[in-house]
DSSP file (Angstrom, degrees, kcal/mol; ACC not computed):
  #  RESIDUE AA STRUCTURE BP1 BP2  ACC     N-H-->O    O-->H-N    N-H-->O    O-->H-N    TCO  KAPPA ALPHA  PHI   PSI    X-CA   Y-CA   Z-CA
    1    1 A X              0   0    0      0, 0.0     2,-0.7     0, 0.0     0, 0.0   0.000 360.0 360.0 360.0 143.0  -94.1   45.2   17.6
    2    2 A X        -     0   0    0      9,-0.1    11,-0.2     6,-0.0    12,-0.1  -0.721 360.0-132.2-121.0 154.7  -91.8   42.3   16.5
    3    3 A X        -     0   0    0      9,-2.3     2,-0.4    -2,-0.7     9,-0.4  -0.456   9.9-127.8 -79.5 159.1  -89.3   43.0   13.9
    4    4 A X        +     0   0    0      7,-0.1     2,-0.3   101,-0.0    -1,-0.0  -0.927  64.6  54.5-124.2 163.4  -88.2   41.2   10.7
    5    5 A X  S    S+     0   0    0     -2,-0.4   100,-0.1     0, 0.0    99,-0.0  -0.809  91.3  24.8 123.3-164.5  -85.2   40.2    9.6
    6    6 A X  S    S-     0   0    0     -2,-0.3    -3,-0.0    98,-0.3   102,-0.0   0.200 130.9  -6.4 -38.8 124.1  -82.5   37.7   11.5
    7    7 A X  S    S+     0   0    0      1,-0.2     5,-0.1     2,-0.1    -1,-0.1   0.940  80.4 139.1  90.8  67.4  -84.0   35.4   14.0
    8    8 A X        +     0   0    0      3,-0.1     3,-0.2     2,-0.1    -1,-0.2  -0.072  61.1  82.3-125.9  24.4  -87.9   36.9   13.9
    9    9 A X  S    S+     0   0    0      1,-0.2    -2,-0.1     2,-0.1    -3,-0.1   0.701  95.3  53.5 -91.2 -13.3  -89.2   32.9   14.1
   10   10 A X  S    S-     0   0    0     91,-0.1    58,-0.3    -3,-0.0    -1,-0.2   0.575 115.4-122.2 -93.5   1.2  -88.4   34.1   18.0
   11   11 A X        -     0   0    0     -3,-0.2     2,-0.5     1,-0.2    57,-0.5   0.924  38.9-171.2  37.1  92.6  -90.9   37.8   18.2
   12   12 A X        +     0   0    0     -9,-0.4    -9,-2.3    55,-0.1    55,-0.2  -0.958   9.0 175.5 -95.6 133.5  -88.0   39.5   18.9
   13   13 A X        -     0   0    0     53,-1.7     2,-0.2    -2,-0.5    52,-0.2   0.871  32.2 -92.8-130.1  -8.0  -89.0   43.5   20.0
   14   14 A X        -     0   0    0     50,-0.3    51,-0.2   -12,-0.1     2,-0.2   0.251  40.7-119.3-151.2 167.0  -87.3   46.6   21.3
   15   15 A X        -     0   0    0     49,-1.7     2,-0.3    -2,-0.2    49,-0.2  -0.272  20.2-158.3 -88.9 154.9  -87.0   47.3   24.9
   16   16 A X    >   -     0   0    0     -2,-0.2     3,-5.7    42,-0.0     4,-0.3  -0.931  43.4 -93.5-168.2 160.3  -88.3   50.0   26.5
   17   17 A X  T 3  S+     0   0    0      1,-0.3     4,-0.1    -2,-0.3     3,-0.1   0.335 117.4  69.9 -88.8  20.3  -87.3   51.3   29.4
   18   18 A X  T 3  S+     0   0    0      1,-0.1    -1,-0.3     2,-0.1     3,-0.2   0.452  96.3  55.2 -28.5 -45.4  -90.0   49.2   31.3
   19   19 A X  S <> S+     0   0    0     -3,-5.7     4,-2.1     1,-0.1     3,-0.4   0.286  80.8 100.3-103.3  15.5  -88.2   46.2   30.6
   20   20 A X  H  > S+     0   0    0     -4,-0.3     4,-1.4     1,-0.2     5,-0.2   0.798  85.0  51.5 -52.6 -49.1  -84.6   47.7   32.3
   21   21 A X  H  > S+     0   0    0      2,-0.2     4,-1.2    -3,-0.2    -1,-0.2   0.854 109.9  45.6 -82.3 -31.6  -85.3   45.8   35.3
   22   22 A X  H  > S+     0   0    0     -3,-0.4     4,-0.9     2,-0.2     5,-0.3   0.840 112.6  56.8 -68.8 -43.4  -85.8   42.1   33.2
   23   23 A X  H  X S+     0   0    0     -4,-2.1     4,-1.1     2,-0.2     3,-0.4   0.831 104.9  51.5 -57.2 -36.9  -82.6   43.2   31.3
   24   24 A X  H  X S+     0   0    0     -4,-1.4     4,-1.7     1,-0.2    -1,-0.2   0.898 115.0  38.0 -56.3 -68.6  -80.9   43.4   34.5
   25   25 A X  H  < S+     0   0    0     -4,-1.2    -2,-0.2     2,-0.2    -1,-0.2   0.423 111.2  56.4 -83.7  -1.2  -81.8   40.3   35.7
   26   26 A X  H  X S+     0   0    0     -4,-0.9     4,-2.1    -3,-0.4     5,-0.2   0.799 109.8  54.9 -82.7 -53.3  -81.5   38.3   32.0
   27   27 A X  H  X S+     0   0    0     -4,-1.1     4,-2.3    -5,-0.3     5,-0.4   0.983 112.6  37.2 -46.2 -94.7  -77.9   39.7   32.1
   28   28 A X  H  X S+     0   0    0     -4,-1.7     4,-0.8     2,-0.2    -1,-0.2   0.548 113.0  54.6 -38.5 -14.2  -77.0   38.2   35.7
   29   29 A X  H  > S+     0   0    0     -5,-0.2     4,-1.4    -3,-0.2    -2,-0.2   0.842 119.6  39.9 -57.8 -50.8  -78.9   34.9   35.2
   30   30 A X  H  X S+     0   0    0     -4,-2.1     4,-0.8    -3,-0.2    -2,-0.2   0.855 113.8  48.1 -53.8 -42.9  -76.5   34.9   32.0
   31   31 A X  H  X S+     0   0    0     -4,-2.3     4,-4.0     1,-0.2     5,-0.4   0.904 114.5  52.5 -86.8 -35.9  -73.3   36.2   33.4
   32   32 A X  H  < S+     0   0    0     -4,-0.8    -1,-0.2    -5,-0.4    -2,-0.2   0.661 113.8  33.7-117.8  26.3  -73.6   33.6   36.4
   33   33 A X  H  < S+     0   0    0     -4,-1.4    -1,-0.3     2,-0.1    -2,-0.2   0.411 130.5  38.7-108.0   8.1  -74.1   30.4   34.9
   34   34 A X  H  < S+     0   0    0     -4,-0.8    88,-0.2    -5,-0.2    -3,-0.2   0.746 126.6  30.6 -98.4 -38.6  -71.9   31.4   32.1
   35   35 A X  S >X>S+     0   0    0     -4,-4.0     3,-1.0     1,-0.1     5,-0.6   0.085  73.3 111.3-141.7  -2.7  -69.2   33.3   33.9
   36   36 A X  H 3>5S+     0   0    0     -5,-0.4     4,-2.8     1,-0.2    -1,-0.1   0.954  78.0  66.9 -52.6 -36.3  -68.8   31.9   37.5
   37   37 A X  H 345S+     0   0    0      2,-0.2    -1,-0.2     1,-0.1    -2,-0.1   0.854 113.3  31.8 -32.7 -52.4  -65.4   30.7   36.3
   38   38 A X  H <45S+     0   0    0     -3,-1.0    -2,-0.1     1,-0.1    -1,-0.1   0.979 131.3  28.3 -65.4 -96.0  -64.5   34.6   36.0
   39   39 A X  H ><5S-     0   0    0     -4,-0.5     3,-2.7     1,-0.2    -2,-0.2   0.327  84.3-172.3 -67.2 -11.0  -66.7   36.7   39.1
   40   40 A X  T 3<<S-     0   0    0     -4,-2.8    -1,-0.2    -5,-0.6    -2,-0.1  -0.189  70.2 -29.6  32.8-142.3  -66.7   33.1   41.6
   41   41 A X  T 3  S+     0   0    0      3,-0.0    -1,-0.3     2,-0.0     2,-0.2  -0.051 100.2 132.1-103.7  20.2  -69.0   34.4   44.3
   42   42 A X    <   -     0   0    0     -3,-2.7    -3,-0.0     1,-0.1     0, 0.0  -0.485  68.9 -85.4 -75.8 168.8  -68.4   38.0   44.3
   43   43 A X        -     0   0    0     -2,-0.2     2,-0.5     1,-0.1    -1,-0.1  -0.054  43.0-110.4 -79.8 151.3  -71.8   40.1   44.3
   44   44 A X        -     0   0    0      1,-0.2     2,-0.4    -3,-0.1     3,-0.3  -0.674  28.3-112.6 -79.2 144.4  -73.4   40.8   41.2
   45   45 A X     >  +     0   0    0     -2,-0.5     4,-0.7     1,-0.2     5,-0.2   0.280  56.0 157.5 -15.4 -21.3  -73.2   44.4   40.1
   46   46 A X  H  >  +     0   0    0     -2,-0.4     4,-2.8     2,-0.2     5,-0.3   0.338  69.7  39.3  -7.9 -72.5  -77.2   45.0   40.5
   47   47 A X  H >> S+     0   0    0     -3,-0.3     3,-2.5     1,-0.2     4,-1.0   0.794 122.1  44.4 -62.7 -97.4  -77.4   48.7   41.0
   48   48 A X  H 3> S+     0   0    0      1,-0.4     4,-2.5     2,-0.3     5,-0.3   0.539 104.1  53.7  22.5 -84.9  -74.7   49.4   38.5
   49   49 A X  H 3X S+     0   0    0     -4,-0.7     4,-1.9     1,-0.3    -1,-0.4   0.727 110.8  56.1 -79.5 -12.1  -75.4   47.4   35.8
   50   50 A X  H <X S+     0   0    0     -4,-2.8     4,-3.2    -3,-2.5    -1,-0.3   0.929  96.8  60.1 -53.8 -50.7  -79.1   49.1   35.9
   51   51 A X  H  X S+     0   0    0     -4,-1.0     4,-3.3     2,-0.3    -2,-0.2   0.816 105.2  48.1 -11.6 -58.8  -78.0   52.1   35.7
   52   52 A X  H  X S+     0   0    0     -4,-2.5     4,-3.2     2,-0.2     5,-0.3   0.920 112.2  51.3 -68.5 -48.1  -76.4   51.1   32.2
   53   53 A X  H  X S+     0   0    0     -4,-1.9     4,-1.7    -5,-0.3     5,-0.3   0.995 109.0  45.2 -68.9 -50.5  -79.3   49.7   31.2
   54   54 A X  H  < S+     0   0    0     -4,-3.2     4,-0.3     1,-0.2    -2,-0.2   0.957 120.6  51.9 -25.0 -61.8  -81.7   52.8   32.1
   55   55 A X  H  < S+     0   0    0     -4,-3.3     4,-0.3     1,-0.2    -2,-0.2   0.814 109.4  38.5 -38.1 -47.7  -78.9   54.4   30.4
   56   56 A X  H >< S+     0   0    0     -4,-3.2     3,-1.9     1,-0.2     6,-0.3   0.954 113.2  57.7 -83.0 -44.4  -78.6   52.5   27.3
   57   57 A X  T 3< S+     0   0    0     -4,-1.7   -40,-0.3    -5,-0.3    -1,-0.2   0.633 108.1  50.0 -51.7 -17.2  -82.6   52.2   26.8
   58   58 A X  T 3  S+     0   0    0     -5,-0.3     2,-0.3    -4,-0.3    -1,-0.2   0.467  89.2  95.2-105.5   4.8  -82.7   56.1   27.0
   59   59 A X    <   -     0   0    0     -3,-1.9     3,-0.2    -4,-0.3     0, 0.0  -0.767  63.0-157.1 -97.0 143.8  -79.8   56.5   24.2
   60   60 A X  S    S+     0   0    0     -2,-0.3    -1,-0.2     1,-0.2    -4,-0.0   0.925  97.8  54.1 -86.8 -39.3  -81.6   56.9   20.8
   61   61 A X  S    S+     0   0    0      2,-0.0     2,-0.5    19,-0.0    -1,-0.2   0.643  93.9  83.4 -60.0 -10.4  -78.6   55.7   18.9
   62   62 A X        -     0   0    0     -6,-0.3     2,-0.6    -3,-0.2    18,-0.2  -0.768  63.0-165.3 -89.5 105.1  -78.7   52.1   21.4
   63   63 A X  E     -A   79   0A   0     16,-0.7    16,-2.8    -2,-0.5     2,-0.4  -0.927   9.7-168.3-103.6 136.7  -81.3   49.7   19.6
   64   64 A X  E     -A   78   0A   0     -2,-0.6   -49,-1.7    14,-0.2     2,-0.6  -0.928   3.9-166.7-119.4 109.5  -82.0   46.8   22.7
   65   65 A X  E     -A   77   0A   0     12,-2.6    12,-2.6    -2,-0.4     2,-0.1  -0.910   4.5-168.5 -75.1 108.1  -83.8   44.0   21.3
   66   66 A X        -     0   0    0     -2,-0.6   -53,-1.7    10,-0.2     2,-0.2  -0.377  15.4-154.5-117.7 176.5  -85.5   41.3   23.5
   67   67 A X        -     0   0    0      8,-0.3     7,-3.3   -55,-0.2     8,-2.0  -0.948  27.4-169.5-151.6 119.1  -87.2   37.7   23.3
   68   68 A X  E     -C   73   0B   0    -57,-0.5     2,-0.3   -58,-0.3     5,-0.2  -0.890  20.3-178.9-133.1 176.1  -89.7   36.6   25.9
   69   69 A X  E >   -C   72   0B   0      3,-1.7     3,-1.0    -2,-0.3     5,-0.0  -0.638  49.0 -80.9-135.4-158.4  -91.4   34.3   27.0
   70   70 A X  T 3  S+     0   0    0     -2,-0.3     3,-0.1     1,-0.2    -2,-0.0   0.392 131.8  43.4 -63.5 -13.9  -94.4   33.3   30.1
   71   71 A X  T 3  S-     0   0    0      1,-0.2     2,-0.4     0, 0.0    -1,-0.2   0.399 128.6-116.2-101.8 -15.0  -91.4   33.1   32.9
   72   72 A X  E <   +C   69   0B   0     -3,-1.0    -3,-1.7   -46,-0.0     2,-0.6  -0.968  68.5  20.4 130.5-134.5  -90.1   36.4   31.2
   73   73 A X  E     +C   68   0B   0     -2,-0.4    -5,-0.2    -5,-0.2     3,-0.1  -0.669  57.0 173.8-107.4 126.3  -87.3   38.1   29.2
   74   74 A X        +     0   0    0     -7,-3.3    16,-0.9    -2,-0.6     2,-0.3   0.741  60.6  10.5-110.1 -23.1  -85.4   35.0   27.6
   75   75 A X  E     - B   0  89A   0     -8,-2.0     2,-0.6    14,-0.2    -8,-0.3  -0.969  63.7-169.3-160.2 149.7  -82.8   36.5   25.1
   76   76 A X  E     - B   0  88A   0     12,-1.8    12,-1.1    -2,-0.3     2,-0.4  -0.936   5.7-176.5-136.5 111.1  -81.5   40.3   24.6
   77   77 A X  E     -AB  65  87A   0    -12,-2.6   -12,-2.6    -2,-0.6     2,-0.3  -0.986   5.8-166.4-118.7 144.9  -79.4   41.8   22.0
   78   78 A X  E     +AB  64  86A   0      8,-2.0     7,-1.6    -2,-0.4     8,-0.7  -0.909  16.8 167.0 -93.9 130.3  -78.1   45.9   21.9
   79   79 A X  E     -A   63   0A   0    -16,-2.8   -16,-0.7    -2,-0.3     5,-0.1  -0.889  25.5-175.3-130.3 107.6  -76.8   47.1   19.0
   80   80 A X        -     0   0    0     -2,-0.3   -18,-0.1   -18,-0.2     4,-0.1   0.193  62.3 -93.9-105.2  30.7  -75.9   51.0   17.7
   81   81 A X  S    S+     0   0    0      2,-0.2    -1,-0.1     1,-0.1   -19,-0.1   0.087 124.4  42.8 101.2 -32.1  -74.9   50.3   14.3
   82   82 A X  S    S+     0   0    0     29,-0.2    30,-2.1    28,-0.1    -1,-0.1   0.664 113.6  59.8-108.8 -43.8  -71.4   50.0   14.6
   83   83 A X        -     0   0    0     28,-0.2     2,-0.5    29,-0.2    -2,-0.2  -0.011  56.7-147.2 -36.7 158.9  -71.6   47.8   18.0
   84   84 A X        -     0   0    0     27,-0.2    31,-0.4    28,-0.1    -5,-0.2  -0.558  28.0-178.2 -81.7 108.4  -72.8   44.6   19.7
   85   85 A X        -     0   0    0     -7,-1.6     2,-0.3    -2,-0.5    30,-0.2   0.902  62.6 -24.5 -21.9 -86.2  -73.4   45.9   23.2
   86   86 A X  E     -B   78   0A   0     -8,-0.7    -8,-2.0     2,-0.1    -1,-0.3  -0.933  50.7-171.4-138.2 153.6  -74.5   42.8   24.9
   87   87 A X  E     +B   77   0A   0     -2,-0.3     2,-0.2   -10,-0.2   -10,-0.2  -0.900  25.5 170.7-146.6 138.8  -76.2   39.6   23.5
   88   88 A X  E     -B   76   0A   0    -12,-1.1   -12,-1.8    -2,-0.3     2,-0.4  -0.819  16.4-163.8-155.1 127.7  -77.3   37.4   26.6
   89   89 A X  E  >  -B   75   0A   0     -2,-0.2     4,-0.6   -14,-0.2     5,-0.3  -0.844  27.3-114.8 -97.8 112.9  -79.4   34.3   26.6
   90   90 A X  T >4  -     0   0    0    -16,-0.9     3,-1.6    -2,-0.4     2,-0.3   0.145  30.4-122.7 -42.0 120.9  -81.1   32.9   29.6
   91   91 A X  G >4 S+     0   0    0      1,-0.2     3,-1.7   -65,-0.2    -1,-0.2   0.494 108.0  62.1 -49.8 -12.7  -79.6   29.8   30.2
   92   92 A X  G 34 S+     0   0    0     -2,-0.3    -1,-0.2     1,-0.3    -2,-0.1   0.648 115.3  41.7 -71.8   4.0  -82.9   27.6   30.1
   93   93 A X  G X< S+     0   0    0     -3,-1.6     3,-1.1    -4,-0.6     2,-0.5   0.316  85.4 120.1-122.4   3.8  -82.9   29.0   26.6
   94   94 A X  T <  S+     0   0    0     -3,-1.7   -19,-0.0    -5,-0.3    -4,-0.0  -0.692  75.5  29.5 -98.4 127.1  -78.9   28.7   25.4
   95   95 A X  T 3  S+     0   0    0     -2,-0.5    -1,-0.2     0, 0.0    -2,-0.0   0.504  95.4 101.0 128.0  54.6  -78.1   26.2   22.0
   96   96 A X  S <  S-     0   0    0     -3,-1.1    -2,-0.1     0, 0.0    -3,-0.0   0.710  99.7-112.5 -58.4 -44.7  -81.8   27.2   20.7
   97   97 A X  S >> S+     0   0    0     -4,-0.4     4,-3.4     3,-0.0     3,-0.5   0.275  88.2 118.3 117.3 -19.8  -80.2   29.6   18.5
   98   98 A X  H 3>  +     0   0    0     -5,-0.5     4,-0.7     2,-0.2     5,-0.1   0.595  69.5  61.8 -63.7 -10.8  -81.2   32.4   19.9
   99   99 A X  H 3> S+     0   0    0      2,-0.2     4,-1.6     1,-0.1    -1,-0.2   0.832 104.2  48.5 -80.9 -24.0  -77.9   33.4   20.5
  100  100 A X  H X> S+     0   0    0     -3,-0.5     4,-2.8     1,-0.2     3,-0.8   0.991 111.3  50.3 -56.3 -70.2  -77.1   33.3   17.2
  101  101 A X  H 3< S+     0   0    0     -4,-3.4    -1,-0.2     1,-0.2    -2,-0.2   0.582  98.4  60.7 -53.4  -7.6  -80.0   35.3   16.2
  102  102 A X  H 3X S+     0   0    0     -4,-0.7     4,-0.9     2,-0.2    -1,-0.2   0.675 110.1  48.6 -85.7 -38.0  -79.6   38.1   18.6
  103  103 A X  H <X S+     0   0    0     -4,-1.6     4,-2.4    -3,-0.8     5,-0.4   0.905 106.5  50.5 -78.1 -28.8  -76.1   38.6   16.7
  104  104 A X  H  X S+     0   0    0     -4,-2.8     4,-0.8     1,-0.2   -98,-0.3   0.814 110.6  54.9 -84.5  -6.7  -77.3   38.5   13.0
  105  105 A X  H  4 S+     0   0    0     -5,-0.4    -1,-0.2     2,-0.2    -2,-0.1   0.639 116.0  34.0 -84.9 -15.0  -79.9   41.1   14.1
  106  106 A X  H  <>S+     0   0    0     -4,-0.9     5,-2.0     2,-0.1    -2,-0.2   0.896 125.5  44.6 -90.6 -32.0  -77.2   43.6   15.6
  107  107 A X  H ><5S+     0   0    0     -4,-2.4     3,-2.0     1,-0.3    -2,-0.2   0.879 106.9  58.7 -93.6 -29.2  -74.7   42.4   12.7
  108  108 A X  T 3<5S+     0   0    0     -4,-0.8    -1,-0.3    -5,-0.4    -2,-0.1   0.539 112.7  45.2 -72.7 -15.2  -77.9   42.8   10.0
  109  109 A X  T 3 5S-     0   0    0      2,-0.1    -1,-0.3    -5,-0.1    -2,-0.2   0.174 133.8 -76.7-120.1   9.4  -77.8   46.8   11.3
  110  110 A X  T < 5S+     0   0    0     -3,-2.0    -3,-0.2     1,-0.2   -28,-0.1   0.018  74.7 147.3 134.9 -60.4  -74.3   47.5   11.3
  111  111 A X      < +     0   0    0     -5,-2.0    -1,-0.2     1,-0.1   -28,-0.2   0.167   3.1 153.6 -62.3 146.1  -72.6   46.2   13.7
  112  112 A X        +     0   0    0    -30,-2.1    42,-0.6     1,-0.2     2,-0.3   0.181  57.2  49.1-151.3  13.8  -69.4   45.3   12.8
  113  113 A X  E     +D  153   0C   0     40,-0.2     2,-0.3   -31,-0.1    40,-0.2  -0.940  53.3 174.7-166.9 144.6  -66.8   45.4   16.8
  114  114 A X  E     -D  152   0C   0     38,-0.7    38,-3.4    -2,-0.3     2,-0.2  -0.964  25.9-137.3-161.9 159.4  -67.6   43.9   20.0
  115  115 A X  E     +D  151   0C   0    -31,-0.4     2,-0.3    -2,-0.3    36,-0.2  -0.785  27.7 176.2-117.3 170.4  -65.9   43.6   23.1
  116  116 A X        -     0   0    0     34,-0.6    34,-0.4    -2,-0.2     4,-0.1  -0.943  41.6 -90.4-172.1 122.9  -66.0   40.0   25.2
  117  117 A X    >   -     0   0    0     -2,-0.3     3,-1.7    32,-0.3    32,-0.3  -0.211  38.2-133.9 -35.6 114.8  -64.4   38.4   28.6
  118  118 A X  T 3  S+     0   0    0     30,-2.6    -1,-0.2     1,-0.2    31,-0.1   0.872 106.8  51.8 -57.2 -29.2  -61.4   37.0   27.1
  119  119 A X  T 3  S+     0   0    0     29,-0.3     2,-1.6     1,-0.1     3,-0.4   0.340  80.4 106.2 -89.4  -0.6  -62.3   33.7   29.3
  120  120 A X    <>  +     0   0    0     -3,-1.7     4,-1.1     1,-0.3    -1,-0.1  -0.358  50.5 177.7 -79.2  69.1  -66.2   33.5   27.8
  121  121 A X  H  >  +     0   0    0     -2,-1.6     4,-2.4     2,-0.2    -1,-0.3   0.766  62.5  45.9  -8.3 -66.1  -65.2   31.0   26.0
  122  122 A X  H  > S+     0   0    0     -3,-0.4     4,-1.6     2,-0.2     5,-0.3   0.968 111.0  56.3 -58.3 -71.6  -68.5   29.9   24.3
  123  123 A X  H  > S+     0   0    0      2,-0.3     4,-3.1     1,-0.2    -1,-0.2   0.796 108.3  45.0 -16.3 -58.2  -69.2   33.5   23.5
  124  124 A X  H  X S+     0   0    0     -4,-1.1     4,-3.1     1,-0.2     3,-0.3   0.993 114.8  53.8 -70.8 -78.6  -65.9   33.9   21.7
  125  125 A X  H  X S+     0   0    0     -4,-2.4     4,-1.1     2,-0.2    -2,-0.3   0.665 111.0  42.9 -19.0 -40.7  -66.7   30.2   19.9
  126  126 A X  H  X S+     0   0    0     -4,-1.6     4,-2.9     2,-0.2    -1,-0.2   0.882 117.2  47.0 -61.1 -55.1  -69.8   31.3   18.8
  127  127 A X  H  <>S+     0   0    0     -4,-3.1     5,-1.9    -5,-0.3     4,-0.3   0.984 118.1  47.9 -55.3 -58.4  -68.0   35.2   17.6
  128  128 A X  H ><5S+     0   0    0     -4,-3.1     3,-3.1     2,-0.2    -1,-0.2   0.885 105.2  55.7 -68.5 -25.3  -65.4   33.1   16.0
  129  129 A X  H 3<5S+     0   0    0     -4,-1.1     2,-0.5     1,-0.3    -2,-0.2   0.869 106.3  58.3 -45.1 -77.0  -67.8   30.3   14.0
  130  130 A X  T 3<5S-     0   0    0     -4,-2.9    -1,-0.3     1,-0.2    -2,-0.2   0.056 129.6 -95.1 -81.8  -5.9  -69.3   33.0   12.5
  131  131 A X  T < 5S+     0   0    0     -3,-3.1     2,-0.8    -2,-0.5    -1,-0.2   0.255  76.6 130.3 117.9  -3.7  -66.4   34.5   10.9
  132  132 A X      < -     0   0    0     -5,-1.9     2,-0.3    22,-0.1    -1,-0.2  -0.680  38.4-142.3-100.5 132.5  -65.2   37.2   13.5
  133  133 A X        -     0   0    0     -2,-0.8    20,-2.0    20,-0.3    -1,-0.0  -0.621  19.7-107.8 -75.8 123.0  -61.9   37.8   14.8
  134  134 A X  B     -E  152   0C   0     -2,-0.3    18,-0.3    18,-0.2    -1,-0.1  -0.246  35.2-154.5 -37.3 115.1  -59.7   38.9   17.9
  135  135 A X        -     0   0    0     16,-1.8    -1,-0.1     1,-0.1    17,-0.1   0.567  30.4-113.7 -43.8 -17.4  -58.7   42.2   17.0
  136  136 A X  S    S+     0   0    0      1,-0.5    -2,-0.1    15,-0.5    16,-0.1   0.281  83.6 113.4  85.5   2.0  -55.6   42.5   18.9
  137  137 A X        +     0   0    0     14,-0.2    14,-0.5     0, 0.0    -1,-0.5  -0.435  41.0 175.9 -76.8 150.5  -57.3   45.4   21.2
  138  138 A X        -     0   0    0     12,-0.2    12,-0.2    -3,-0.1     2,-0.2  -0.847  11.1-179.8-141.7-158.2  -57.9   44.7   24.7
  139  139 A X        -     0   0    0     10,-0.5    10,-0.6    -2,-0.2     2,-0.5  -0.572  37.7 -95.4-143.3-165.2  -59.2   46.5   27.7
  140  140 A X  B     -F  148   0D   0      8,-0.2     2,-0.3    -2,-0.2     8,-0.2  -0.940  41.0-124.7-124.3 140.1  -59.9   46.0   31.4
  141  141 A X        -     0   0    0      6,-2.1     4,-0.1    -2,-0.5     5,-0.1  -0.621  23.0-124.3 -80.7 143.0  -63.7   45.0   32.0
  142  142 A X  S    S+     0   0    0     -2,-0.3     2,-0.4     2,-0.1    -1,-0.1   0.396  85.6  73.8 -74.2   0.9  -65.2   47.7   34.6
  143  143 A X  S    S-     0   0    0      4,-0.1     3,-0.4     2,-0.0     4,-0.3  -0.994  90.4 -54.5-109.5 141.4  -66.4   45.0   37.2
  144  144 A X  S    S+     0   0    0     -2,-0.4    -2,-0.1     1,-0.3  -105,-0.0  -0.493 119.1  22.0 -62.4 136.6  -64.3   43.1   39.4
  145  145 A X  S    S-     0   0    0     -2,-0.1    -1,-0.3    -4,-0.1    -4,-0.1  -0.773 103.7-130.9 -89.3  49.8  -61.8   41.1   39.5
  146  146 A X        -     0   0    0     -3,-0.4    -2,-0.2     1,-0.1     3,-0.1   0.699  26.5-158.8   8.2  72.3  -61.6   43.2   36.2
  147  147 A X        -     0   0    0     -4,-0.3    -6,-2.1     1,-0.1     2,-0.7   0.009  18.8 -97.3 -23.5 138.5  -61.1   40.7   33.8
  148  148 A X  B     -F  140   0D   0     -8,-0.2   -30,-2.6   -10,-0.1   -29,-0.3  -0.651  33.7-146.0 -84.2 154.9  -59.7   41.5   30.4
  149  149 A X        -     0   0    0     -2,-0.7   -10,-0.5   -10,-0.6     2,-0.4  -0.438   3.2-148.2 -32.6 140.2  -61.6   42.0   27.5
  150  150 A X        -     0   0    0    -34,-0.4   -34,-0.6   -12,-0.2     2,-0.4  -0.988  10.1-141.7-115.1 126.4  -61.1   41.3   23.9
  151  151 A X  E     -D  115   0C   0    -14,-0.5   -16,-1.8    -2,-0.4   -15,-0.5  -0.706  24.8-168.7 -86.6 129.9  -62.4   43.5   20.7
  152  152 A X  E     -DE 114 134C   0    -38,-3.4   -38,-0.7    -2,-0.4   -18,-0.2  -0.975   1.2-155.2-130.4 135.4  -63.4   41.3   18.2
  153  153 A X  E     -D  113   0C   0    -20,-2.0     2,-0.4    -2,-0.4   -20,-0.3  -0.269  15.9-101.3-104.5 176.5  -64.2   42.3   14.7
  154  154 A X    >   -     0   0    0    -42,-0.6     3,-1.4   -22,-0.2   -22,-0.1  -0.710  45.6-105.1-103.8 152.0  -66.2   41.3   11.3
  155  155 A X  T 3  S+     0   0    0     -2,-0.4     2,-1.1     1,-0.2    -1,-0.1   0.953 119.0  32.8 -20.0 -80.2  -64.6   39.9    8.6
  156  156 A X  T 3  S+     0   0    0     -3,-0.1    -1,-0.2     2,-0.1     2,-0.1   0.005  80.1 151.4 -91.3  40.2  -64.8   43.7    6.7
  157  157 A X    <         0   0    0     -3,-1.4   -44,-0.1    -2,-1.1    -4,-0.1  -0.448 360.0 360.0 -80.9-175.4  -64.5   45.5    9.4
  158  158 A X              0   0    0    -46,-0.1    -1,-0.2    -2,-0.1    -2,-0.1   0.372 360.0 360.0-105.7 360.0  -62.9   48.9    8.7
């Protein structure tokens, strides 16, 4: 079924937990052309970061929204109302827009906080164009070399 609202010129359409294993792998296509700066050449998380995705596809409160295309799953946002989760676009597919639209569909439901790799630039460019801000929070990311984190917020977030 494809949704309406933000971004629907792309059929974006929920996950299910079928597509866990494309999510996986949209999400490491993403993280290492985006992110080598960060992880260099250590091994990508695989098992792990399935795990979260099984997980997060089986949480009712977790909406995962994909975009695909004939090579496969091209752009993903999760959102739970209050969240952005992840937004990742595969690179063959990144200044379409899509990245943008995968955020005004999580921010169009709620979402109002996200956390982000202090060093993803672009990611953080995008978060800030759009009107959102470092919170002053951060955290330690849970993969190595555990990289910090940043919370970033909406304009009216609470």
């Amino acid at each position: 079924m494809t949704h309406t609202g933000p971004g629907t010129r792309w059929g974006w359409r929920r996950a299910t937990a079928a597509d866990a294993v494309a999510l996986r792998d949209l999400e490491r296509a993403a993280s290492r052309a985006g992110l080598a700066h960060v992880f260099g050449d250590l091994p990508y998380p695989d098992d792990d970061v399935l795990a979260r995705w099984v997980l997060l596809l089986d949480d009712p409160s977790v909406l995962v929204e994909v975009v695909e295309d004939d090579r496969g799953l091209v752009a993903l946002a999760a959102h739970d109302g209050a969240t952005l989760r992840h937004l990742a676009v595969r690179p063959d597919h990144w200044r379409t827009g899509l990245g943008r639209a995968g955020f005004a569909r999580a921010e169009a439901a709620g979402a109002r906080r996200l956390w982000v790799l202090e060093a993803n630039t672009g990611a953080r460019a995008l978060y800030e164009s759009l009107g959102w801000a470092p919170s002053g929070v951060t955290q330690e990311c849970p993969w190595p070399p555990y990289p910090t984190e940043v919370e970033y917020a909406a304009p009216d977030a609470p």
